[in-house]
N, CA, C and O atoms as a MOPAC input file, in Angstrom:
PM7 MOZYME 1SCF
protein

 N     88.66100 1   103.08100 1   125.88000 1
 C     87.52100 1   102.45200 1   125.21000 1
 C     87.00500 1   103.39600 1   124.13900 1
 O     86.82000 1   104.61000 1   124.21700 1
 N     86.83900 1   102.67200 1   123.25200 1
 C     86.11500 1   103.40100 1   122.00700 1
 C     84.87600 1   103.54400 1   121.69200 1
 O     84.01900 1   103.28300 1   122.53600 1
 N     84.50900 1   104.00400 1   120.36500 1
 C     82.85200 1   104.42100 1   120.25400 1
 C     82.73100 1   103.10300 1   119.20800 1
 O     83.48300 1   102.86900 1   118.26200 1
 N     81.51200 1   102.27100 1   119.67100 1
 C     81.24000 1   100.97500 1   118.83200 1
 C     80.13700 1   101.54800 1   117.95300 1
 O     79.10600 1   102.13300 1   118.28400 1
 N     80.78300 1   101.11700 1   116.31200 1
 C     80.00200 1   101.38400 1   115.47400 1
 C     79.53800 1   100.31400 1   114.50700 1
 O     80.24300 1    99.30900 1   114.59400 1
 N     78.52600 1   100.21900 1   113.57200 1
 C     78.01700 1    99.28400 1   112.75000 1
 C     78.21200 1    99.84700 1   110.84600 1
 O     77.54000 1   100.69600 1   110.26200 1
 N     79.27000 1    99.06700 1   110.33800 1
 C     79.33700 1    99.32500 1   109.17900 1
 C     78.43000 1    97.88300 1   108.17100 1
 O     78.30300 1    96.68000 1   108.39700 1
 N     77.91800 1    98.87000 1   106.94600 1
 C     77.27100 1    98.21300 1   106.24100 1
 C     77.33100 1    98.61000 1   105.10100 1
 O     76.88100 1    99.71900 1   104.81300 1
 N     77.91400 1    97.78200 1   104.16400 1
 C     78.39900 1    97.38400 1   102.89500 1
 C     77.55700 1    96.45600 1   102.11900 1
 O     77.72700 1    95.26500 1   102.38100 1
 N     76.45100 1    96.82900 1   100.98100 1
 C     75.70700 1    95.92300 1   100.60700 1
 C     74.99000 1    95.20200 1   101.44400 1
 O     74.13500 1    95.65800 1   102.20400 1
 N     75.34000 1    93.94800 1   101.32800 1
 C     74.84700 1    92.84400 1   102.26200 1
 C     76.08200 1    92.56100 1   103.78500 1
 O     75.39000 1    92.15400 1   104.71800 1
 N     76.84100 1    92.61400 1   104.00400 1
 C     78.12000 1    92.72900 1   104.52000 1
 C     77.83500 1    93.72700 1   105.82500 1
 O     77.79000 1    94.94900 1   105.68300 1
 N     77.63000 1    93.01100 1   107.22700 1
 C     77.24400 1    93.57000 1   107.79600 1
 C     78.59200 1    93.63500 1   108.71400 1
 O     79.01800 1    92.48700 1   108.83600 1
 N     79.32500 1    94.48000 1   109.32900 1
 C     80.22600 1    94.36400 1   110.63300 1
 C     80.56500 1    95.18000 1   111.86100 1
 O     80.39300 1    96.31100 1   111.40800 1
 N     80.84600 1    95.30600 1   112.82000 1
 C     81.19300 1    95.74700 1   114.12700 1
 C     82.62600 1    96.17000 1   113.68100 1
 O     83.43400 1    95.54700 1   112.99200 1
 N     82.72000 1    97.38900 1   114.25900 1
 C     83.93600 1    98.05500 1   114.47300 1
 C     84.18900 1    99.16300 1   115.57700 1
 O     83.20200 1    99.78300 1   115.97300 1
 N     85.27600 1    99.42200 1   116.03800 1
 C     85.64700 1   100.82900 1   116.79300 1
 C     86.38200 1   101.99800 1   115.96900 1
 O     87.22500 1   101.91300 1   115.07600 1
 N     85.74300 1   103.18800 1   116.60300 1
 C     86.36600 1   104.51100 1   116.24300 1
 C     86.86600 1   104.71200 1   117.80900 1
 O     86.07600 1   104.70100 1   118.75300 1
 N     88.35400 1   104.90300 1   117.95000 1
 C     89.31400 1   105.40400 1   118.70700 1
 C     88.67000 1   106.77000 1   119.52600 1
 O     87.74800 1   107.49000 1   119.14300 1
 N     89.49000 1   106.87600 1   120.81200 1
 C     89.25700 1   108.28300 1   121.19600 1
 C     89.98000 1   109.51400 1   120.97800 1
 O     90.07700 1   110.55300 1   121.63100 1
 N     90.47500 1   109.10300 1   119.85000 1
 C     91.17700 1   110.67100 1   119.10700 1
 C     89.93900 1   111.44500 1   119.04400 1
 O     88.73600 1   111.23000 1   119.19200 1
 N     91.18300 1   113.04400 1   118.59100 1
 C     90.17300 1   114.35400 1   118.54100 1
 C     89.62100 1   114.10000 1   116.94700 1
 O     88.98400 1   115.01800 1   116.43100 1
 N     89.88800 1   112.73800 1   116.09500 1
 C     89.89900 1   112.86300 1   114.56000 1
 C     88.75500 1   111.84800 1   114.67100 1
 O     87.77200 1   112.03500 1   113.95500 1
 N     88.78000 1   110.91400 1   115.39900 1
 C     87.74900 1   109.57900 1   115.44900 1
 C     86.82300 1   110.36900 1   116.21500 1
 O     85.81400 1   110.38600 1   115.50900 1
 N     86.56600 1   111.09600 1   117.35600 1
 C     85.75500 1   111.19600 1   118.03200 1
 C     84.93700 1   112.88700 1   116.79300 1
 O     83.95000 1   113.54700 1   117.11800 1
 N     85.40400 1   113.00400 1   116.07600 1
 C     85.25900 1   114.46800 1   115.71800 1
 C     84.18500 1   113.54400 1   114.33600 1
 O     83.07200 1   113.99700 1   114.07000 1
 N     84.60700 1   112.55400 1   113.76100 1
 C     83.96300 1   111.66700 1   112.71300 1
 C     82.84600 1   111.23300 1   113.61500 1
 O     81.71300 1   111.70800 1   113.54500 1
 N     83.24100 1   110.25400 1   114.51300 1
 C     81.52700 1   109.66500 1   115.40200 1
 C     80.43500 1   111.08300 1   115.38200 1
 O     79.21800 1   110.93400 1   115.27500 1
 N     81.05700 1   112.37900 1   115.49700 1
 C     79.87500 1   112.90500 1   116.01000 1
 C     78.63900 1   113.49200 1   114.70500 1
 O     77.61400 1   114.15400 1   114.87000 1
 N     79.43100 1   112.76300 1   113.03600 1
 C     78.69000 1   112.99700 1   112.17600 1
 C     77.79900 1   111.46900 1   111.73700 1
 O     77.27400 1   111.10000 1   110.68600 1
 N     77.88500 1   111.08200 1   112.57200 1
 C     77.45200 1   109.13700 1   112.34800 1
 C     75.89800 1   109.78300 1   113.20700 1
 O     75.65400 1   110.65900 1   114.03700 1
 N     75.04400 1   108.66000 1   112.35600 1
 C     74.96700 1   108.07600 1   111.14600 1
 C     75.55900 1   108.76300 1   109.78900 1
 O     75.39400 1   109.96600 1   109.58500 1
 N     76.26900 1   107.90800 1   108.86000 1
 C     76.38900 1   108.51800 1   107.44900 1
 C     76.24000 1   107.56200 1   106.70000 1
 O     76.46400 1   106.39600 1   107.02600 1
 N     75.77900 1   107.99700 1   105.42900 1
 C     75.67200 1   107.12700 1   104.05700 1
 C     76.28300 1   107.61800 1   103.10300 1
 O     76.01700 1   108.80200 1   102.89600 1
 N     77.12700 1   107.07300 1   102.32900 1
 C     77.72500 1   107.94700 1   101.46900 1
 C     78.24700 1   106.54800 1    99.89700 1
 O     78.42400 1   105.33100 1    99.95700 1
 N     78.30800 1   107.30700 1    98.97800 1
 C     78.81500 1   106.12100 1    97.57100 1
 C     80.58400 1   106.18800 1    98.36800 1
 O     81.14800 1   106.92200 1    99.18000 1
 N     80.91100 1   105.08300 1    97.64100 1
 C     82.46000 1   104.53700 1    98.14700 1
 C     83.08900 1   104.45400 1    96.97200 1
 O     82.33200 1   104.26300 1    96.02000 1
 N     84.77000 1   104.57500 1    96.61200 1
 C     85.37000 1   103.39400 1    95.52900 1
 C     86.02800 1   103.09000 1    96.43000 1
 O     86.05800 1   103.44200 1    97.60900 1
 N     86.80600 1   102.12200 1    95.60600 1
 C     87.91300 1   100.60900 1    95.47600 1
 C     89.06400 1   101.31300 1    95.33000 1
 O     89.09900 1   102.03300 1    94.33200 1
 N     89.89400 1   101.31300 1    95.94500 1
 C     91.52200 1   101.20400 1    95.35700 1
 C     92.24200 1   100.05500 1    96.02400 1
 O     92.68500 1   100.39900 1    97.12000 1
 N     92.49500 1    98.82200 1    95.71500 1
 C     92.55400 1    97.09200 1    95.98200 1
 C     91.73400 1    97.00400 1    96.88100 1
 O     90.66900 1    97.62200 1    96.85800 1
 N     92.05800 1    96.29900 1    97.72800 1
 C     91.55300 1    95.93000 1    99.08500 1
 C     91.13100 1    97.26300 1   100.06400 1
 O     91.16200 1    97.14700 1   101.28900 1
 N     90.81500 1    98.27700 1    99.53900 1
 C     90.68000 1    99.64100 1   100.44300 1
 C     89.17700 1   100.27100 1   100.09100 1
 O     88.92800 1   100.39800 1    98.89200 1
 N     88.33800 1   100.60400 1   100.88300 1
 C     87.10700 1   101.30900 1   100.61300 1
 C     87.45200 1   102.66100 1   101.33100 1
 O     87.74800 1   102.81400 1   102.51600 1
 N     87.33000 1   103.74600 1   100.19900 1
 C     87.57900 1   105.08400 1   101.26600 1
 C     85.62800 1   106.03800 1   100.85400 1
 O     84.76800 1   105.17800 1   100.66400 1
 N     85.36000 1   106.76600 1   100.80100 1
 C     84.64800 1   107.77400 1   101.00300 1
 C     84.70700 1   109.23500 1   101.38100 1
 O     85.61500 1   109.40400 1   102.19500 1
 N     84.18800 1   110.14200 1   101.14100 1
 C     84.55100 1   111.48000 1   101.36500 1
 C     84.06300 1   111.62700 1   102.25600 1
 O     83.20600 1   110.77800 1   102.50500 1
 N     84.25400 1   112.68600 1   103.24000 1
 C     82.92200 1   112.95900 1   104.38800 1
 C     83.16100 1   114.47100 1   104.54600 1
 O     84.15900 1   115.01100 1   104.06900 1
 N     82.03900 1   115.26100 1   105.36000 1
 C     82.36600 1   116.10400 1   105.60800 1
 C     83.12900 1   117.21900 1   106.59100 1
 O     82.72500 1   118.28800 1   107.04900 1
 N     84.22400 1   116.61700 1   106.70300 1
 C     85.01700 1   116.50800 1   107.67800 1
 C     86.40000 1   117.11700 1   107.56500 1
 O     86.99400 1   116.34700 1   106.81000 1
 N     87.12100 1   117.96400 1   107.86900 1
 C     88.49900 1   118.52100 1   107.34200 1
 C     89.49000 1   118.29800 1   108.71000 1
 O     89.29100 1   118.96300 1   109.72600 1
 N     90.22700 1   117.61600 1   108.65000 1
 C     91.32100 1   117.23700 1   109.53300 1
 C     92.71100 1   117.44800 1   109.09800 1
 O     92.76600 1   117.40200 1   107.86900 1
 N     93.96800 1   117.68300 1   109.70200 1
 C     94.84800 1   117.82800 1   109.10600 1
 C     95.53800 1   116.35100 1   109.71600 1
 O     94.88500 1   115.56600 1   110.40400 1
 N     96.88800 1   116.14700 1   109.35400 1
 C     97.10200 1   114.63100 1   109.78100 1
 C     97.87300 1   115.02600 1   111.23000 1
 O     98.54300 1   116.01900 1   111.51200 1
 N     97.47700 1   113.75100 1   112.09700 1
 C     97.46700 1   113.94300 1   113.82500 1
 C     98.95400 1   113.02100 1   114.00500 1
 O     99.71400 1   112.58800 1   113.13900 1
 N     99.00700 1   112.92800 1   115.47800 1
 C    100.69300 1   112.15000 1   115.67300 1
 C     99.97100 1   110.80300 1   115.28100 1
 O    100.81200 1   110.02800 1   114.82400 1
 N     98.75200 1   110.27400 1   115.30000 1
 C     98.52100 1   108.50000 1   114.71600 1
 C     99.17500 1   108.71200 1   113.22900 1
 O     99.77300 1   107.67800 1   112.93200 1
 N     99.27400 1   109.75100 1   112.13400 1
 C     99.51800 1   109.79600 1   110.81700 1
 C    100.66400 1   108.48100 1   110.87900 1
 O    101.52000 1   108.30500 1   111.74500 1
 N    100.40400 1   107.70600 1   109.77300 1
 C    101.05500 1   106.63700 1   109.25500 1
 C    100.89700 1   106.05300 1   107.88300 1
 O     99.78300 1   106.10900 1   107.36400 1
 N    101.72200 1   105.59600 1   107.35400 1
 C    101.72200 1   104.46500 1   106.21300 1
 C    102.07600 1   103.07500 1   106.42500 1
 O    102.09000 1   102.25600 1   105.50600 1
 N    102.39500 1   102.76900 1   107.77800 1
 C    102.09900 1   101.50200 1   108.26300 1
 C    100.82100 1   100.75300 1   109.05000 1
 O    100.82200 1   100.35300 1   110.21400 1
 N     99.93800 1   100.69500 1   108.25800 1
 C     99.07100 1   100.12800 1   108.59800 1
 C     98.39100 1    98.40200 1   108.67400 1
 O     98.78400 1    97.46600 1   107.97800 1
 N     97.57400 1    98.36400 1   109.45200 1
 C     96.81300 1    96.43100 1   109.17000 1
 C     95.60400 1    96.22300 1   108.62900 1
 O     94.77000 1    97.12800 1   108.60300 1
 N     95.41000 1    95.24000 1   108.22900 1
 C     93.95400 1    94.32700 1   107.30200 1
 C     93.05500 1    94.70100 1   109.13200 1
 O     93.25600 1    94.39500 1   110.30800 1
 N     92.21900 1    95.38100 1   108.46400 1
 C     91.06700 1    95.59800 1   109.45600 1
 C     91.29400 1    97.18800 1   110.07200 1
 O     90.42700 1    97.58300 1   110.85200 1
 N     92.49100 1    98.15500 1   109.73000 1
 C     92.70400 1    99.04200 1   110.21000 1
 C     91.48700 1   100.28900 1   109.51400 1
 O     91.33500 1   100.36200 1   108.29500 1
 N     90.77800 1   101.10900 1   110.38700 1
 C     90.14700 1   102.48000 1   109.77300 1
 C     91.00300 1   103.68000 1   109.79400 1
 O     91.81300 1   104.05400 1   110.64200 1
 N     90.62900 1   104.21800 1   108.63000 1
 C     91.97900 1   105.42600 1   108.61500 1
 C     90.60800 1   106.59900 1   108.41000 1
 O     89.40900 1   106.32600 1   108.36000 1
 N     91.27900 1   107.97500 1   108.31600 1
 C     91.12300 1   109.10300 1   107.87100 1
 C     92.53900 1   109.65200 1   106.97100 1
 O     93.67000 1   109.70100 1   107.45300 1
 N     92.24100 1   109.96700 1   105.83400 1
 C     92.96300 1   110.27400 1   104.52800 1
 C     93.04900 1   111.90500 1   104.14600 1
 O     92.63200 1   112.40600 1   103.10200 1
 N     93.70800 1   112.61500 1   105.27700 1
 C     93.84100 1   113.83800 1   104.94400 1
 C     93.34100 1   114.72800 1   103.90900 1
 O     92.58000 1   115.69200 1   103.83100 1
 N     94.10200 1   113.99000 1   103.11000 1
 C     94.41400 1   115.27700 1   101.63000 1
 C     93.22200 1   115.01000 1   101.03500 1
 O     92.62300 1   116.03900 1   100.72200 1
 N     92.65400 1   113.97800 1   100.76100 1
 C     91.30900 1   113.97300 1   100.11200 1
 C     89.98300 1   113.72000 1   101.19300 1
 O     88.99300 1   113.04200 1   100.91700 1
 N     90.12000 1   114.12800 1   101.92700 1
 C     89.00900 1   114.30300 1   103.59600 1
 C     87.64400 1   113.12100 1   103.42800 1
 O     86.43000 1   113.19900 1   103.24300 1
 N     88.53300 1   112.16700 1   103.59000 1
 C     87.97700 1   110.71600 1   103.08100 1
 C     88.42300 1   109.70300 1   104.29600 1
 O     89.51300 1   109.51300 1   104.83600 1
 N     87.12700 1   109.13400 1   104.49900 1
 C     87.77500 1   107.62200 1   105.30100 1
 C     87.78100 1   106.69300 1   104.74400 1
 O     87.03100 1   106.44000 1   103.80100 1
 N     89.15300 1   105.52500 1   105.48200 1
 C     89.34900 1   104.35600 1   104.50000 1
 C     89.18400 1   103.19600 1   105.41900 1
 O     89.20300 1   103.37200 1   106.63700 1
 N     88.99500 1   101.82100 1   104.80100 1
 C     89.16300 1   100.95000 1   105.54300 1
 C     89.29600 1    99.80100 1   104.49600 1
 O     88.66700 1    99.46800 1   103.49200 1
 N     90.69200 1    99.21500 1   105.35200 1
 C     91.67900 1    98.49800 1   104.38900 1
 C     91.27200 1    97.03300 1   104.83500 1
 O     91.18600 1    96.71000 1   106.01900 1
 N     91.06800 1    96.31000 1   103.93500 1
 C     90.54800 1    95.15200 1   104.16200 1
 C     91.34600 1    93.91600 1   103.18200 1
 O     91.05100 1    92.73100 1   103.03200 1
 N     92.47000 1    94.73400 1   102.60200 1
 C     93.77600 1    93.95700 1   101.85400 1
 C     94.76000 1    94.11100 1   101.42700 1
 O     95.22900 1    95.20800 1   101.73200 1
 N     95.62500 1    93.26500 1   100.56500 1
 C     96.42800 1    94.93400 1    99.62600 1
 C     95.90200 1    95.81700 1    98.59900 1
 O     95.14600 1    95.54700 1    97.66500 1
 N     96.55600 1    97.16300 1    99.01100 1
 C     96.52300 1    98.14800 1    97.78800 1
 C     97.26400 1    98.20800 1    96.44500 1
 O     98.08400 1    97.29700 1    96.33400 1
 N     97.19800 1    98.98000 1    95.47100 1
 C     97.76200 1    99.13000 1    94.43300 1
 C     99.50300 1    99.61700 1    94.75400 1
 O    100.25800 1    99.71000 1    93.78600 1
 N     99.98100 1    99.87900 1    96.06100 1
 C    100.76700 1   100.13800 1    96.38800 1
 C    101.13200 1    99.27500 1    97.25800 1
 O    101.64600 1    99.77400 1    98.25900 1
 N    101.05100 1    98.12800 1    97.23700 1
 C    101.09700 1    96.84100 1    98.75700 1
 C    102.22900 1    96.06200 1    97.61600 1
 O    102.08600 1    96.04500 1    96.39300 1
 N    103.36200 1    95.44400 1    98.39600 1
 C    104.22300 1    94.25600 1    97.31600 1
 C    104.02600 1    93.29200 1    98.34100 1
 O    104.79500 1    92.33200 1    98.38500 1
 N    103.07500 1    93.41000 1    99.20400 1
 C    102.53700 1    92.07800 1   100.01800 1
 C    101.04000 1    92.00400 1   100.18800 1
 O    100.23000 1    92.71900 1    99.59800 1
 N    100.71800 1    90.89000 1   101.21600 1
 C     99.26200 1    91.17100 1   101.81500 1
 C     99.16000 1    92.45000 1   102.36300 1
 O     98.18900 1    93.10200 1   101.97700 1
 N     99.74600 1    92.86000 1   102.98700 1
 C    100.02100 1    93.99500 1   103.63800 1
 C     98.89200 1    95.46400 1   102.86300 1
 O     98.96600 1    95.82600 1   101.68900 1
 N     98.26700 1    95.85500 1   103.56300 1
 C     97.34100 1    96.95900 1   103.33400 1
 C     98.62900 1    98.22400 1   102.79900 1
 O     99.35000 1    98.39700 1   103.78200 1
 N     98.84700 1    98.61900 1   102.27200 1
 C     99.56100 1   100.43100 1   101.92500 1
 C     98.48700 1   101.43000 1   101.35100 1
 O     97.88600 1   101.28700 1   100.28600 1
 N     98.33300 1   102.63100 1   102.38700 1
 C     97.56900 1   103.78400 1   101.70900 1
 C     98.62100 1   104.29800 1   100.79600 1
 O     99.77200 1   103.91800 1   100.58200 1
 N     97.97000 1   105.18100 1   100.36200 1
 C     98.96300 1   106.03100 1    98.88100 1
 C     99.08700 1   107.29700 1    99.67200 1
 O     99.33000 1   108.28200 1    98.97500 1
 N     98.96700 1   107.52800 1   101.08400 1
 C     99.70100 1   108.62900 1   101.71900 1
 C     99.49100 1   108.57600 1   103.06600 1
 O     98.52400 1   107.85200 1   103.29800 1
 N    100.07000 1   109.11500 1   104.23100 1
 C    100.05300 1   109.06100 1   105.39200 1
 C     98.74900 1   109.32800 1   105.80400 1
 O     98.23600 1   110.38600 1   105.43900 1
 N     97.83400 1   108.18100 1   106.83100 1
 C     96.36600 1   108.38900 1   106.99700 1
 C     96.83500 1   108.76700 1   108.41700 1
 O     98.03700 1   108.94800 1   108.61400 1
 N     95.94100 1   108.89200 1   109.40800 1
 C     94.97900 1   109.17700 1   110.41100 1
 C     94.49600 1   107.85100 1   111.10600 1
 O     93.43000 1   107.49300 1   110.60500 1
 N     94.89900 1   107.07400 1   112.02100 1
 C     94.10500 1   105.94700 1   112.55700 1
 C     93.24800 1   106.70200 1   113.11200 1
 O     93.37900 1   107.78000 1   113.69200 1
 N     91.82700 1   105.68500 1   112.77100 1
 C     91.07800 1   105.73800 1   114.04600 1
 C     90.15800 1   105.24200 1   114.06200 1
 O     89.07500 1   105.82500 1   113.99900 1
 N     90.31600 1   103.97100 1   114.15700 1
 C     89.47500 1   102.80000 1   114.28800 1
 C     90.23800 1   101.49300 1   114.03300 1
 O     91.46300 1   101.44400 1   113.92500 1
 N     89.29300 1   100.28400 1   113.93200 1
 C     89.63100 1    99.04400 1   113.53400 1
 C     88.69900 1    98.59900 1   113.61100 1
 O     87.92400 1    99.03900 1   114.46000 1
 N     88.18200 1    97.17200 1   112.51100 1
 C     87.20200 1    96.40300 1   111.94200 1
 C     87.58700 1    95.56100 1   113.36000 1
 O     88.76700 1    95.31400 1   113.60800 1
 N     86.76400 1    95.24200 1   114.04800 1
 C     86.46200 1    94.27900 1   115.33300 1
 C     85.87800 1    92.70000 1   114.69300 1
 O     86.00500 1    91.62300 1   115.27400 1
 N     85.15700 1    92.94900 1   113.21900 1
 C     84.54600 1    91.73700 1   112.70800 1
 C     85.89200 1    91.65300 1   112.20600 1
 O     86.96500 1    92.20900 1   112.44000 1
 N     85.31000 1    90.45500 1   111.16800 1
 C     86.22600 1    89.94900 1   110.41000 1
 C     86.31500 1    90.90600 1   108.83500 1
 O     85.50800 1    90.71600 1   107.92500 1
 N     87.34700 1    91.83700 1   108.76500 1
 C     87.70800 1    92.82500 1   107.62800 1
 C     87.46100 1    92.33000 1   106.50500 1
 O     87.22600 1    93.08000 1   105.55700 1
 N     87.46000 1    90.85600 1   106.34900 1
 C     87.83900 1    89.89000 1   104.76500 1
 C     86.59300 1    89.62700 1   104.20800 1
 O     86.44800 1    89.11700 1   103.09700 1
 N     85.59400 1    89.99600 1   105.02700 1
 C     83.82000 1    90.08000 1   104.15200 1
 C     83.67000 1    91.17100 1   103.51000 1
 O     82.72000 1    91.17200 1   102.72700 1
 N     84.50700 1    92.44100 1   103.59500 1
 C     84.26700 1    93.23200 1   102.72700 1
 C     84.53500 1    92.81200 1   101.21700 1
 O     84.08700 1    93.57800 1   100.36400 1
 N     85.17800 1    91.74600 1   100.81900 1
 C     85.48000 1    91.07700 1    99.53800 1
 C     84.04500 1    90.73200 1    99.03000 1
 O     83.61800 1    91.05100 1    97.92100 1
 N     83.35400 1    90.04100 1    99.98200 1
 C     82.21900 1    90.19700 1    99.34700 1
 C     81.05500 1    91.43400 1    98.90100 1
 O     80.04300 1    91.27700 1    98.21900 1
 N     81.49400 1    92.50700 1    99.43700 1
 C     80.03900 1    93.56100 1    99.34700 1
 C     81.07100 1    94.46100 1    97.89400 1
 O     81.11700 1    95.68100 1    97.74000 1
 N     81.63700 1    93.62600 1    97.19800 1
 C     82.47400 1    95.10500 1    95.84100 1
 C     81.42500 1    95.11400 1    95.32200 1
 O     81.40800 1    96.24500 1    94.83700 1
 N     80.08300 1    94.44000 1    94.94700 1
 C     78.82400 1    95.17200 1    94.00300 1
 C     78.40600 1    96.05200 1    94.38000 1
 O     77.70600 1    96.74200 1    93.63900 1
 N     78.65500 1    96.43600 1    95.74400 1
 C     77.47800 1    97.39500 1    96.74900 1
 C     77.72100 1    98.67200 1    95.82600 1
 O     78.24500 1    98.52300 1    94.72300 1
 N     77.38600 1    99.75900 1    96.22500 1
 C     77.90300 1   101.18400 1    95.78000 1
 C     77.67600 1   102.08100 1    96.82900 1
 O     77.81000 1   103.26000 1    96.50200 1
 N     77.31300 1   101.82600 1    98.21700 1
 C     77.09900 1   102.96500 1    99.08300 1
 C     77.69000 1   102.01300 1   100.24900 1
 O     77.76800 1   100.78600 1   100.19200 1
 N     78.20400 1   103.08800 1   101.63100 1
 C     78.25700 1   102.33500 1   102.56900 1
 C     77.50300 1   103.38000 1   103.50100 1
 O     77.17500 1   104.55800 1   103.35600 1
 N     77.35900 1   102.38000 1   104.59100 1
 C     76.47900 1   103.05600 1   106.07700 1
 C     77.45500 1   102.77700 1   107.45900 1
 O     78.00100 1   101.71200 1   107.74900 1
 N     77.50900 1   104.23400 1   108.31900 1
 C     77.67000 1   103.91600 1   109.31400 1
 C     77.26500 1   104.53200 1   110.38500 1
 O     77.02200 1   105.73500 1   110.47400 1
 N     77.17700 1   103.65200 1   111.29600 1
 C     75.93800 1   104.29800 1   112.71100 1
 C     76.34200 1   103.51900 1   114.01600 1
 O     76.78800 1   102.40700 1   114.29700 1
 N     76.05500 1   104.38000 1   114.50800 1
 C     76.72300 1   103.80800 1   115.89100 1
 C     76.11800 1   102.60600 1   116.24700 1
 O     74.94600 1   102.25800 1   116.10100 1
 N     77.33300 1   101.84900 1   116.87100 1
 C     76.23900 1   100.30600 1   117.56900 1
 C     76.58300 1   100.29300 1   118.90200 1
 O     76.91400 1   101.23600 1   119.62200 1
 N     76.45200 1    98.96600 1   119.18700 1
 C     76.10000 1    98.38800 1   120.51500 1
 C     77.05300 1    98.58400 1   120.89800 1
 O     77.98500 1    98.51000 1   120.09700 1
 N     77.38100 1    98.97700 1   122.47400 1
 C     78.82700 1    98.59700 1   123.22600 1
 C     78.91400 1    97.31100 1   123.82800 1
 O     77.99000 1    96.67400 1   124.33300 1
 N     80.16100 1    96.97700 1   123.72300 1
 C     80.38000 1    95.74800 1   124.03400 1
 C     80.70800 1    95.50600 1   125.79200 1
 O     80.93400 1    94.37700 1   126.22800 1

C-alpha cells in the first residue's frame, strides 16, 4: 500500500499514489510542495529538491496516468499522454525515469489545467 496524495493543477483536482520505494517514499517526505511546472506533450514534470540516482523501477516503458522521477534533471513527471518522443498514444519520457506513483483519478483532466502555471501536492486521504 502506498502513500495517498492530492495533486492540483489549476482548477484540476486528482487522487493519486506514491509507491513504497526508497525514491517515492524519500519524495512523500517533502509533500506538501508547490512548485511552477512545463509541458513536454502530454507530460508535466517539475524540479524538486530531491537528488536520486535511477533505482531497479528505472524505465522508458511507461502508462497514461504513470508518476515518474526523472533523474538527470531531479524533476517529477506525470504523463498524462504522448510525448514529443511517443509515435503512439503511448506516454515516452526522453530518458529512463524512476516509477513511483500513479494518477488513481482520471490522468486525461490534466488536458484541461495547461493554463495553470504551478502545481500542488499534499498528502490525502487513504483509501
Amino acid at each position: 500500500m502506498g502513500t495517498a496524495v492530492k495533486i492540483t493543477v489549476g482548477e484540476v483536482e486528482l487522487d493519486a499514489e506514491l509507491f513504497d520505494t526508497e525514491c517515492a517514499q524519500s519524495i512523500v517526505g517533502l509533500l506538501p510542495t508547490s512548485a511552477p511546472f512545463k509541458l513536454w506533450g502530454d507530460e508535466i514534470y517539475f524540479e524538486i529538491p530531491y537528488i536520486c540516482n535511477r533505482d531497479e523501477t528505472a524505465t522508458c516503458d511507461i502508462e497514461i496516468g504513470t508518476i515518474a522521477y526523472w533523474p538527470v534533471g531531479h524533476a517529477v513527471c506525470l504523463f498524462f499522454g504522448p510525448t514529443p518522443m511517443s509515435s503512439s498514444r503511448k506516454p515516452v519520457p526522453a530518458d529512463r525515469v524512476n516509477i513511483i506513483g500513479r494518477i488513481t483519478g482520471d490522468p486525461l483532466m490534466l488536458r484541461r489545467a495547461k493554463g495553470a502555471t504551478r502545481i500542488n501536492i499534499a498528502l490525502g486521504e487513504p483509501k
